[in-house]
C-alpha positions as CSV (number, residue, x, y, z in Angstrom):
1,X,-201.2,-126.6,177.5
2,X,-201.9,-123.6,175.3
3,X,-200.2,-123.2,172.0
4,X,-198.1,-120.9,173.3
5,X,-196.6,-123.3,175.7
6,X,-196.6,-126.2,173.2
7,X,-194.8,-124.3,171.0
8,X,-191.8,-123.8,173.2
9,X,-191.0,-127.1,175.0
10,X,-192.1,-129.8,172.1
11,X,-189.4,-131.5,170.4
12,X,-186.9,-130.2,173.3
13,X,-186.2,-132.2,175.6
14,X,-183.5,-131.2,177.9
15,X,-180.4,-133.0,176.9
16,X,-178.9,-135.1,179.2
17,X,-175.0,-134.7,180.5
18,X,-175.3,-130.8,179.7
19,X,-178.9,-130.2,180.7
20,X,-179.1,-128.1,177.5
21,X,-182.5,-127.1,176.3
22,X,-181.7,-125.8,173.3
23,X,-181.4,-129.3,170.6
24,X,-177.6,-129.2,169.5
25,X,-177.7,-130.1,166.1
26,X,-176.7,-133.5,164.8
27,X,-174.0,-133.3,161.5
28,X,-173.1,-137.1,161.9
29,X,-174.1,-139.0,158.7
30,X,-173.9,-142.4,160.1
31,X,-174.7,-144.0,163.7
32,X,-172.5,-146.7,165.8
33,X,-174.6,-149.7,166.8
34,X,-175.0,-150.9,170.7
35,X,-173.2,-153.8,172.1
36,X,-176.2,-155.3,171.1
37,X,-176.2,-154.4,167.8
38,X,-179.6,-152.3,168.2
39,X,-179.4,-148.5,167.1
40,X,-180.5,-145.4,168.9
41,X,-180.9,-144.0,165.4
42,X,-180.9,-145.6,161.9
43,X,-177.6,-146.6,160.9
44,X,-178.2,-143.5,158.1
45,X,-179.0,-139.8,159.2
46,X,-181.1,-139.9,155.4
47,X,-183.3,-142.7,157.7
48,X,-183.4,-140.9,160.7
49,X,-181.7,-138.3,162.9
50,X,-182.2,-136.3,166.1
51,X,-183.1,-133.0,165.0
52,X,-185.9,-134.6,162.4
53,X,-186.9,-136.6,165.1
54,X,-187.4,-133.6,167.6
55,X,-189.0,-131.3,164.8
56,X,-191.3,-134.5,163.7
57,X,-192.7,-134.7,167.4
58,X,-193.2,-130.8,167.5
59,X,-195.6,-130.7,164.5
60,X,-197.3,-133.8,165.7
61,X,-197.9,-131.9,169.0
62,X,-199.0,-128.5,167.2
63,X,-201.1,-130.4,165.0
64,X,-203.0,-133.0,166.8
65,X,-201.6,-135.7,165.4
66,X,-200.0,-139.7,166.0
67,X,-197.1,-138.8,163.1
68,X,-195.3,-136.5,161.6
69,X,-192.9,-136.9,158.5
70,X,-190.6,-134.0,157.8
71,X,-189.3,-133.5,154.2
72,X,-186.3,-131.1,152.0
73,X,-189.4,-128.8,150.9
74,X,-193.2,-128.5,151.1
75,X,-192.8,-129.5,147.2
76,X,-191.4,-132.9,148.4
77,X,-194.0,-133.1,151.0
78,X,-196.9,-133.0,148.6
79,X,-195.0,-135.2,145.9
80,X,-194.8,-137.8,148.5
81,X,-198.5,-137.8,149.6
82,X,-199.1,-138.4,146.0
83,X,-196.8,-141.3,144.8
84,X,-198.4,-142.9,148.3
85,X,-201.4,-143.5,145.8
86,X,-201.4,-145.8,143.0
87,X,-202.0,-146.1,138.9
88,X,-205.7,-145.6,138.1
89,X,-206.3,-143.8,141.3
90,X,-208.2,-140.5,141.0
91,X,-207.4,-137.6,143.1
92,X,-209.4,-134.4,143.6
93,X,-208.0,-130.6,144.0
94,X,-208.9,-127.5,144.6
95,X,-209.3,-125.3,141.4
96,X,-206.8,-123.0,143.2
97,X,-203.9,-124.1,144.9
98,X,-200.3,-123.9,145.1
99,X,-198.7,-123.8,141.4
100,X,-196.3,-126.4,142.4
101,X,-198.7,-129.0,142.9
102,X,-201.1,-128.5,139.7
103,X,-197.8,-128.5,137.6
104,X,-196.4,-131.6,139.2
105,X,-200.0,-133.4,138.9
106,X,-200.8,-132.5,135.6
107,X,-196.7,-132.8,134.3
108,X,-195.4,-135.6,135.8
109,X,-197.8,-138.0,137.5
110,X,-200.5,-137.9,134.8
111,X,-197.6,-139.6,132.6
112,X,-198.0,-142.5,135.4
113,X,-201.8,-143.1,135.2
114,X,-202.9,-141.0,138.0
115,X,-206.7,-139.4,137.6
116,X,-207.4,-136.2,138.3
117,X,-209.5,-133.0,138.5
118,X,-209.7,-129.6,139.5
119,X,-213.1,-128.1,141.4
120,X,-214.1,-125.1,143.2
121,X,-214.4,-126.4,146.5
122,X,-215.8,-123.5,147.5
123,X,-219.5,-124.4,146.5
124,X,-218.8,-128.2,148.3
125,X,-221.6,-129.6,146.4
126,X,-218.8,-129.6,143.0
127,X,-217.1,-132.1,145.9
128,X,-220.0,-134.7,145.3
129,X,-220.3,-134.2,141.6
130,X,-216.6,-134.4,141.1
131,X,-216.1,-137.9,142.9
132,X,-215.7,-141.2,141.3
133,X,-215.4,-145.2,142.3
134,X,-212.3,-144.8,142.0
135,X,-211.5,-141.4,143.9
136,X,-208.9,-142.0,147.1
137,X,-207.9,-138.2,147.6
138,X,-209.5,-134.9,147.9
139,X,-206.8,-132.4,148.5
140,X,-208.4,-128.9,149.9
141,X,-205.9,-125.8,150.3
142,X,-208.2,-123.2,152.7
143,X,-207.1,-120.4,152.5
144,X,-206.2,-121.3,149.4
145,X,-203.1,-120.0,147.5
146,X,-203.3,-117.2,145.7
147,X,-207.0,-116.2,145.8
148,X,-207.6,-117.3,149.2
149,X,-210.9,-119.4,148.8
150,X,-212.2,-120.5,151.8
151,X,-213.3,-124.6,151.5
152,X,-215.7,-125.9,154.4
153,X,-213.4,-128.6,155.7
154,X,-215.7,-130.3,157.5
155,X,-218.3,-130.4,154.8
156,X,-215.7,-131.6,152.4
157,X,-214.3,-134.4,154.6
158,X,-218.2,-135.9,155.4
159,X,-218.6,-136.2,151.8
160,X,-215.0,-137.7,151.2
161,X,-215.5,-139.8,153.7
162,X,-218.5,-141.0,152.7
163,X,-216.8,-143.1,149.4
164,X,-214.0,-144.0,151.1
165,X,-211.4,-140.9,150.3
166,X,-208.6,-139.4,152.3
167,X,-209.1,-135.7,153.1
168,X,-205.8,-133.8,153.2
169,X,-205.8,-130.3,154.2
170,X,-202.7,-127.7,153.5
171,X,-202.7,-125.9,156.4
172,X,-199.4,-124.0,155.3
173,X,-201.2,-120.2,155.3
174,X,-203.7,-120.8,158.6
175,X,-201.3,-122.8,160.4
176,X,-201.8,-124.2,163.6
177,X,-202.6,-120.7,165.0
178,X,-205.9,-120.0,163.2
179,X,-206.7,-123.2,162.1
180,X,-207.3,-127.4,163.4
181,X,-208.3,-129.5,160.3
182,X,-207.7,-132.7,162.6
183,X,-210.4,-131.5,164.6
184,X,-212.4,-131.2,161.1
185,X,-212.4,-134.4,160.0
186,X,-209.3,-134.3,157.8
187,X,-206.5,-137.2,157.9
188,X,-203.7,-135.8,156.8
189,X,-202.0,-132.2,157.1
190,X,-199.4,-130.7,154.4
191,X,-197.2,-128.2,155.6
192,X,-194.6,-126.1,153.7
193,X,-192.6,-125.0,156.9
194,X,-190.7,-122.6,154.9
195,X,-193.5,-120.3,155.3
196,X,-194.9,-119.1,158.6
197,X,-193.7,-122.0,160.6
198,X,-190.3,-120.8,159.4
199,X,-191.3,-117.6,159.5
200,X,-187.5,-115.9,158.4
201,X,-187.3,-117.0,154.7
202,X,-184.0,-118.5,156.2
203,X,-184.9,-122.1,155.9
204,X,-186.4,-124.4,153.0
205,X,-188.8,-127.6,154.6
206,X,-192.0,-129.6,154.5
207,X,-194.2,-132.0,156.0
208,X,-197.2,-134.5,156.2
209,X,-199.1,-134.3,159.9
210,X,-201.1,-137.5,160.1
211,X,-204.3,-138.1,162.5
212,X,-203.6,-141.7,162.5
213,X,-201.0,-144.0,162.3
214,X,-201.0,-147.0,160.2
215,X,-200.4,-148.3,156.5
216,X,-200.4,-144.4,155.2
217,X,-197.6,-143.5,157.4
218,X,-195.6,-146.8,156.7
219,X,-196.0,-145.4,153.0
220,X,-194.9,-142.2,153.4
221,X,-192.3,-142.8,155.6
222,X,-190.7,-145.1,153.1
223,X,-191.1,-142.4,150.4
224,X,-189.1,-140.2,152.9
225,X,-185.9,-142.4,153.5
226,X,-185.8,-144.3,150.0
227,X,-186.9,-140.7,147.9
228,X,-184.5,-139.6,150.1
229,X,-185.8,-136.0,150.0
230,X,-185.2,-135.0,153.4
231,X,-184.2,-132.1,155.3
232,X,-181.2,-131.3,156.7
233,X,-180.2,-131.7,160.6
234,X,-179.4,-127.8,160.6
235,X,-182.7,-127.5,158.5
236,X,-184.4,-129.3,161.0
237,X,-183.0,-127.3,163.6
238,X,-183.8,-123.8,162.0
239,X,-187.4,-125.0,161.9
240,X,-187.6,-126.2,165.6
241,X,-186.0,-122.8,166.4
242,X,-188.8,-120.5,164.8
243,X,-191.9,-122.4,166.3
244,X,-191.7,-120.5,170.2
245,X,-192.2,-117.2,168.4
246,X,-195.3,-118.6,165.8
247,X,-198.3,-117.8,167.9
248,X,-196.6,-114.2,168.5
249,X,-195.4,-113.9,164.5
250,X,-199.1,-115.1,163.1
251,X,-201.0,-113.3,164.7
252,X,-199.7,-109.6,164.2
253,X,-199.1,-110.5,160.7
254,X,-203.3,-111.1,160.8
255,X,-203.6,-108.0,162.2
256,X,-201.4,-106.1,159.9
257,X,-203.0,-107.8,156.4
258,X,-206.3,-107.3,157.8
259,X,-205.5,-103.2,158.2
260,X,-203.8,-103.4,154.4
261,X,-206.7,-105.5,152.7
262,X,-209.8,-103.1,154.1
263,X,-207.1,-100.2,153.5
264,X,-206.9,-101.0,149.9
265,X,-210.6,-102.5,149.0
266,X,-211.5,-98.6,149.6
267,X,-208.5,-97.7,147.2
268,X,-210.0,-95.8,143.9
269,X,-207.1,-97.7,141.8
270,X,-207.7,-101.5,143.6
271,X,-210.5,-103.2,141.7
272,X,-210.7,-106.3,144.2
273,X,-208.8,-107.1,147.2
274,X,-209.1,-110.8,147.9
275,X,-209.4,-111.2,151.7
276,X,-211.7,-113.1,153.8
277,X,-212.3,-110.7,156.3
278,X,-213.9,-108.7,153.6
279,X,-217.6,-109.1,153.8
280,X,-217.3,-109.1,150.1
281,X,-215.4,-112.3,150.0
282,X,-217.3,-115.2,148.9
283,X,-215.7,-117.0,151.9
284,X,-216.5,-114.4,154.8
């Protein structure tokens, strides 16, 4: 199906009893056990609840991938991708990329051994130089955020690969609409779904979209329900509610910053417009 189909039936199922398509949203906190004493959900909504569960299969769906783990912010999402790594591990990053992240790398995990450094990933040769032995990570953000550099994703994953690193791509500013890193070579996908897939600054969320299932996602999910950094059902469902309208909301805002940036790079009192529709963008 095309996006624009995906985008409204994933993650809702019609309910059955009511025949409701539209999720209800799920408040309880805790879930009664079967005769059997199996669950239908985790005995704990902060383990597992409905409306996580239905916007977790969405972005799987949008993203092309086997998982999907949902978290309270994008913040969250990226702290858990990196406390799935371990002392001594080194972890590569685009030289520009969400403040959050550089502070919370540089602040807080550096304190607990983790390696790091910060390249241009524009020139993917600085990749190569920039790897060690020890290097399990290369984190690109394309277009990045705020200077929108443009990193060769598939370029950068072949030489990740290559010594044995994970590729993660945030895809939070090309989303699904413009952009398929899976389809790239990259493993995982970091989302802050406040943003576009949100899209009405009414809702605060996250997530990590993986290609493949397996020890990383048993990591991460663990990070999810014992950090406990997860969103709320009505967060969930806010989230679940914006994605039939993405394709639509994505694509005229494209249109409309592609009119403003050309409209200012020929403004006498702009000295640079960065925008990579601009021929004179580096990543063109």
């Amino acid at each position: 199906m095309r996006l624009e189909t995906l985008t409204v039936h994933t993650g809702r199922p019609v309910e059955p009893g009511t025949g409701a398509v539209t999720p209800s949203i799920t408040l309880a906190t805790t879930f009664e056990r079967a005769a059997d004493g199996s669950f239908a959900y985790d005995v704990y909504t902060r383990l597992s609840n409905p409306n996580r569960t239905a916007l977790e299969t969405a972005l799987t769906t949008l993203e092309g991938g086997t998982a999907a783990i949902a978290f309270a912010s994008g913040q969250a999402a990226a702290a858990a991708m990196l406390h799935s790594l371990s002392t001594g591990d080194h972890v590569l990053l685009s030289d520009d990329l969400y403040h959050g992240v550089r502070h919370y790398v540089k602040e807080v995990l550096a304190r607990w051994g983790l390696q790091y450094d910060f390249v241009d990933m524009q020139d993917v040769g600085n990749i190569a130089h920039a790897l060690k032995p020890n290097t399990k990570l290369v984190w690109l953000e394309t277009p990045s955020n705020p200077r929108l550099k443009i990193v060769d994703i598939a370029a950068a994953a072949d030489i990740a690969h290559h010594v044995g690193a994970l590729v993660l791509v945030d895809n939070t500013w090309a989303t699904p609409v413009f952009q398929h890193p899976f389809q790239l070579g990259a493993d995982v996908i970091l989302h802050s779904t406040t943003k576009y897939l949100g899209g009405h600054s009414d809702v605060l969320g996250g997530a990590l979209i993986l290609r493949e299932s397996g020890e990383l996602e048993a990591r991460i999910r663990t990070l999810q329900q014992l950090g406990g950094g997860v969103p709320s059902p009505f967060d969930c469902w806010l989230i679940l509610r914006s994605l039939p309208t993405l394709p639509l909301r994505v694509r005229e805002q494209a249109r409309s910053a592609e009119k403003i940036a050309f409209y200012l790079s020929e403004h006498p009192r702009v000295e640079l417009v960065h925008y990579p529709g601009l021929p004179s963008h580096p990543g063109h």
